[in-house]
N, C-alpha and C positions, 0 to 999 in steps of 0.2 A: 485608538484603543488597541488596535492590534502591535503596534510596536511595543505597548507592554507588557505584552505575553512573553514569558521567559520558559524558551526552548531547549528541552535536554540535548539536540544534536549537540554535539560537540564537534569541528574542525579544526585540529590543532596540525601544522603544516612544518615538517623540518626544512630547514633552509633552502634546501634544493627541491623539494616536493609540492608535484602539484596535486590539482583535483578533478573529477567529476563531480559533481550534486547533482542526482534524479530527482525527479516528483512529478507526482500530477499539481496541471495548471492549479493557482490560488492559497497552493496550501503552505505558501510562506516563503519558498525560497530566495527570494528578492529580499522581501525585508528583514530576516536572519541573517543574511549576506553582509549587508550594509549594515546591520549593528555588529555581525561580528570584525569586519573589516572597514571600520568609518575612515580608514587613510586610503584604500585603493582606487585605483582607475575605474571606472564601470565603463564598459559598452551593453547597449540593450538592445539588442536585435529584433525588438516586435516591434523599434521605432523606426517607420520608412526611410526617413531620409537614411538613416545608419544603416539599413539593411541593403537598400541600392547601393547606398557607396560600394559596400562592401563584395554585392555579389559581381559588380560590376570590374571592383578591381581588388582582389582581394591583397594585394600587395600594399595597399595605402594604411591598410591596418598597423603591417609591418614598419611602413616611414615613421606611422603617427608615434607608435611605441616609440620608436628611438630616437624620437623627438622632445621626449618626456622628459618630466623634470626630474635627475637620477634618484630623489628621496622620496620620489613616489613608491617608485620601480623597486624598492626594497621590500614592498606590499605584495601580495598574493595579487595580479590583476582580473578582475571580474569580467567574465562573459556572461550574460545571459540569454537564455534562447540560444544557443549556441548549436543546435541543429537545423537552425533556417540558413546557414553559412554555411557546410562542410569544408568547403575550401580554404576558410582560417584556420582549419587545422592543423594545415603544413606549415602554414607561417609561424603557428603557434611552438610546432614542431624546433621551426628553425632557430624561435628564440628563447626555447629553453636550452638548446643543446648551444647554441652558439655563445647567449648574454647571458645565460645562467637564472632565467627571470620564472617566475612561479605566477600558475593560473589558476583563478577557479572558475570549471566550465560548467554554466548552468543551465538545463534544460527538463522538457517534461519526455522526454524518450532519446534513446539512443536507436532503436529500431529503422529509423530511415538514414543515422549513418552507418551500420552495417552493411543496409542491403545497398549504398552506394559506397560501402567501401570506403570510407572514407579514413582518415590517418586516426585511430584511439592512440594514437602518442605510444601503444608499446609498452604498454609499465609504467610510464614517466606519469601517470595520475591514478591518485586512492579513487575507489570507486563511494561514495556515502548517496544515502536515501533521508531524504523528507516524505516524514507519513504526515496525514493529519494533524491537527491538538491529541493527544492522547490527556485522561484523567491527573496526570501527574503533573501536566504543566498547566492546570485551572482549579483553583480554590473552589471548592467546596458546589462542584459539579452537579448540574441539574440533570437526574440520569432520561426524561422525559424529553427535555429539549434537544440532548446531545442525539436520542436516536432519531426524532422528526426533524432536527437542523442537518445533521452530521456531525463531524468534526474537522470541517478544512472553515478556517479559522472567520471570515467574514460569514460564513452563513452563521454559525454557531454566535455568534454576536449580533447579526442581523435578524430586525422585530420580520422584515417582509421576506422573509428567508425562503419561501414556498415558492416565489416567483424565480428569486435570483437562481434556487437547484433546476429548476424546468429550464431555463437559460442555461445555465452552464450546463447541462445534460445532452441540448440540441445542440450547443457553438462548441462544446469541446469535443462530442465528436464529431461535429460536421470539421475542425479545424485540427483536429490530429489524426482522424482514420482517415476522412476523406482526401482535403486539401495538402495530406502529406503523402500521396499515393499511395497508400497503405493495402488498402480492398480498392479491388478495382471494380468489382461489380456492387457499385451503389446501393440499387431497391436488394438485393440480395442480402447484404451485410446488413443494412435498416431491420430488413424482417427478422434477423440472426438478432440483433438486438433485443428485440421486444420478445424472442422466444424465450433467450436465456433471462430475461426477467423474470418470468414463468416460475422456471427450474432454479431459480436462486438459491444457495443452501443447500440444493438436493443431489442426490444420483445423480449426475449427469447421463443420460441415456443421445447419444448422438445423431445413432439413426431417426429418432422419435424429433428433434430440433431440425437434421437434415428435409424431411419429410414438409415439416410446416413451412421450410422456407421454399422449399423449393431447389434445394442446393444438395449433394453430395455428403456424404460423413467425411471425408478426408477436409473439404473445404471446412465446414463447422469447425473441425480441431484445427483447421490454419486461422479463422475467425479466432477462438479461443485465446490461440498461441498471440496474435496481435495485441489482443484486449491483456495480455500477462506483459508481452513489452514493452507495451506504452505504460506500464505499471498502473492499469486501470481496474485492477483484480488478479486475481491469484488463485490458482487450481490447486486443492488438497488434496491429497492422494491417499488411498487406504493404504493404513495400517500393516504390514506383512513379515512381521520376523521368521516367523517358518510357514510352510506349507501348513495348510488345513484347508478342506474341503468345504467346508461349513461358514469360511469367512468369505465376504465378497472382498477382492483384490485390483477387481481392473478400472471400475468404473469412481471415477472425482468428484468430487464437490466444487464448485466456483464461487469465491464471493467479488465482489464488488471492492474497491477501495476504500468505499465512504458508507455509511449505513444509512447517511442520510441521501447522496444519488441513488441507492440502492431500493431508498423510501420511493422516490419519485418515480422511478421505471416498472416499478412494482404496485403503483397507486396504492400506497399505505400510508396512511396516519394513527398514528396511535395517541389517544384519549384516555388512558387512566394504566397500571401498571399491573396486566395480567391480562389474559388470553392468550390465544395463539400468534398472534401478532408483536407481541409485545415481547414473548416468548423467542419466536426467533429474530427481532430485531437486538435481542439482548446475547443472543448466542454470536452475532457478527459482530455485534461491538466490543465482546470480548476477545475475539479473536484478531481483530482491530487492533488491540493491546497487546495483545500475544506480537503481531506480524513488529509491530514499531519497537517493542520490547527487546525481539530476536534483533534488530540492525543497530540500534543506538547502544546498546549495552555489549556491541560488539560478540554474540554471541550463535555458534553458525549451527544450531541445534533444527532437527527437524521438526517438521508440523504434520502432523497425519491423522486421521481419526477409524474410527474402528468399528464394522458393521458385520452382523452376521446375518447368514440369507434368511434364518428366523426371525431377523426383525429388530435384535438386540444391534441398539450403538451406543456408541462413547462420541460424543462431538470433536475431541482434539487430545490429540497422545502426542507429547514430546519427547524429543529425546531418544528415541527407536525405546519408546517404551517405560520411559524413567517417570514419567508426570501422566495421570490420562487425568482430564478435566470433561466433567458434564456441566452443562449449561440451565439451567430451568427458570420459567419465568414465574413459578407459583411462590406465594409468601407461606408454603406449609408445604417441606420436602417430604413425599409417605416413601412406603417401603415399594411401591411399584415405581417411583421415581429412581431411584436408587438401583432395582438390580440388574440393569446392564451394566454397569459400572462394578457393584461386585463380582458380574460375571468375568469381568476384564481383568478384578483385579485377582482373583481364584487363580484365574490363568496362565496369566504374565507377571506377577508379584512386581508392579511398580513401586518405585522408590514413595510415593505419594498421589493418593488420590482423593481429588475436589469433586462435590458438587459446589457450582456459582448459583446461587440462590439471591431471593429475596424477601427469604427471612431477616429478621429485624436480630437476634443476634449467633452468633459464631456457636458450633458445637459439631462434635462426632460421634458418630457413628462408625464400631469397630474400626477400624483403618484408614477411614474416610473421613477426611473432613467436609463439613456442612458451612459454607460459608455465605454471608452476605455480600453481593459483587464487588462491593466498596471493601471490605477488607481483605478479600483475593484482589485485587487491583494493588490494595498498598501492599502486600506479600509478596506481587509480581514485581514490582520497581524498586521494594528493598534486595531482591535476588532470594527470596526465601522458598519461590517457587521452582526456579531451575537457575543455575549460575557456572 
């Protein structure tokens, strides 16, 4: 079933160009691979015997390529997992610049070939990102299931879906923070875990996480900075075009990747559409859309949102200011829903501002529009929201 999901990334490869593809684990990159390339080579490096060979003699790599059959070799060649290896990278090096031959290297972090230094080719590969399913590539999306599934592609299809997130919650970090050397202090990073559950969505306040774990503020923001290079979430930053006293500037927001890991570490289920749960599961799946939106549609706009120490926020301002969007999860937007938002927009005169509702239909209010999620979602992927 999953092969017949049809995926906005797009990889289109000029002759001599190669690639990265990031993601986190599941969320498709294998099998958008292989349908968008059904002629290339695959090596798959999460399978033992190919990973021995390889760490063992990383030059057999090199033979086997130029052993190939030439009309394979006209194909983009596939790696995947391709940071369990770093040492194919020089081979990989040696035959693009020597045969002329094109790769796509596929993995869920670049973070452990950095800090071993290992060869990024230098320019010689685009950098592209797989997010989850986003609304655009599923017909007629069940907005209930997508926030207690996710959107990384077999839970969101899977009936026993609650089991397999608690699994991949424990094996993908025990097998990308841990087993890649990432944090070295194990029970440390574990605690750091389950605190930023806690603080999901919110202020991030460091000292107050530092404190519960038992660890330092420097360490927590190098926790952080891990969980943003394994592309396991993404730190939002206030809003700051000019000085002002009155706005808070320093302190982030962090969300998760997936709304649905984000359900699990956070022990949330949601049962009907409305409450506070519901409310901010509905604010990170939009932003969900936002984050996949800004990389597939190739557009390098920022994401910020916008609080003042009165209390007054905007969920997500893009653009340094061009789009602010709020979020709400009531089916009846009143006038105290609304005016942080007109406060923002008195201020800043954005080019357009939404509230995401789940009002049943579309309307405005002065400068605002009041939208149902579903028709800000299709306004975001027609380019009607920022472009």
């Amino acid at each position: 079933m999953m092969e017949n999901l049809s995926r906005l990334l797009e990889i289109k490869l000029p002759i001599t160009q190669s690639a990265f593809l990031w993601g986190p684990r599941k969320t498709g990159k294998t099998t958008f691979l292989r349908a968008a390339f059904p002629a290339s080579l695959c090596y798959d490096l999460l399978q033992t015997d190919v990973f021995f060979e390889f760490v063992k003699r990383p030059s057999l790599f090199r033979e086997q390529i130029l052993a190939a059959d030439p009309n394979r070799l006209k194909e983009p060649i596939i790696i995947d997992e391709v940071q369990k290896v770093p040492q194919l990278l020089d081979e990989i090096h040696w035959l693009i610049e020597n045969k002329g031959l094109r790769f796509v290297l596929c993995g869920s972090s670049a973070r452990k070939l950095k800090r071993g230094k290992a060869n990024l080719l230098g320019g010689r590969a685009w950098r592209y990102e797989m997010h989850p399913l986003v609304s655009a590539e599923i017909a007629d999306l069940d907005l209930l299931k997508a926030l207690n599934r996710g959107m990384i592609p077999v839970h969101y299809l899977q009936d026993e879906y609650y089991r397999s997130l608690q699994s991949y919650v424990r094996d993908y970090l025990k097998e990308e923070v841990f087993d890649e050397g990432l944090a070295r202090n194990i029970p440390a990073f574990s605690r750091f875990f389950d605190a930023m559950g806690y603080s999901h969505g919110m202020l991030t306040n460091y000292a107050n996480i530092a404190r519960d774990c038992g660890i330092d503020g420097k360490t927590v923001k190098e926790y952080y900075q891990i969980l943003s290079d394994t592309l396991l979430g993404t730190m939002i930053e206030p809003f700051k075009k000019r000085q002002d006293r009155s706005v808070i500037i320093r302190a982030g927001k962090f969300y998760l990747f997936d709304v649905g890991v984000a359900g699990v570490i956070t022990r949330r289920r949601i049962s009907q559409e409305k409450g506070e749960s519901f409310g901010q599961a509905l604010e990170h799946f939009v932003l969900m859309e936002i984050l996949a939106h800004r990389v597939y549609r190739e557009l390098d706009y920022d994401i910020n949102f916008w609080r003042t120490k009165s209390g007054l926020e905007v969920d997500f301002i893009l653009g340094r200011g061009a789009v602010a969007i709020e979020v709400k999860g009531t089916n009846r937007v009143d006038a105290a829903d609304i005016r942080p938002l007109k406060s923002f927009v008195q201020e800043y005169r954005p080019e357009r501002a939404f509230v995401v509702c789940n009002e049943r239909m579309p309307r405005r209010h002065e400068d605002i529009h009041i939208l149902p999620w579903r028709d800000f979602l299709n306004m975001l992927w027609n380019g009607d929201v920022i472009s």
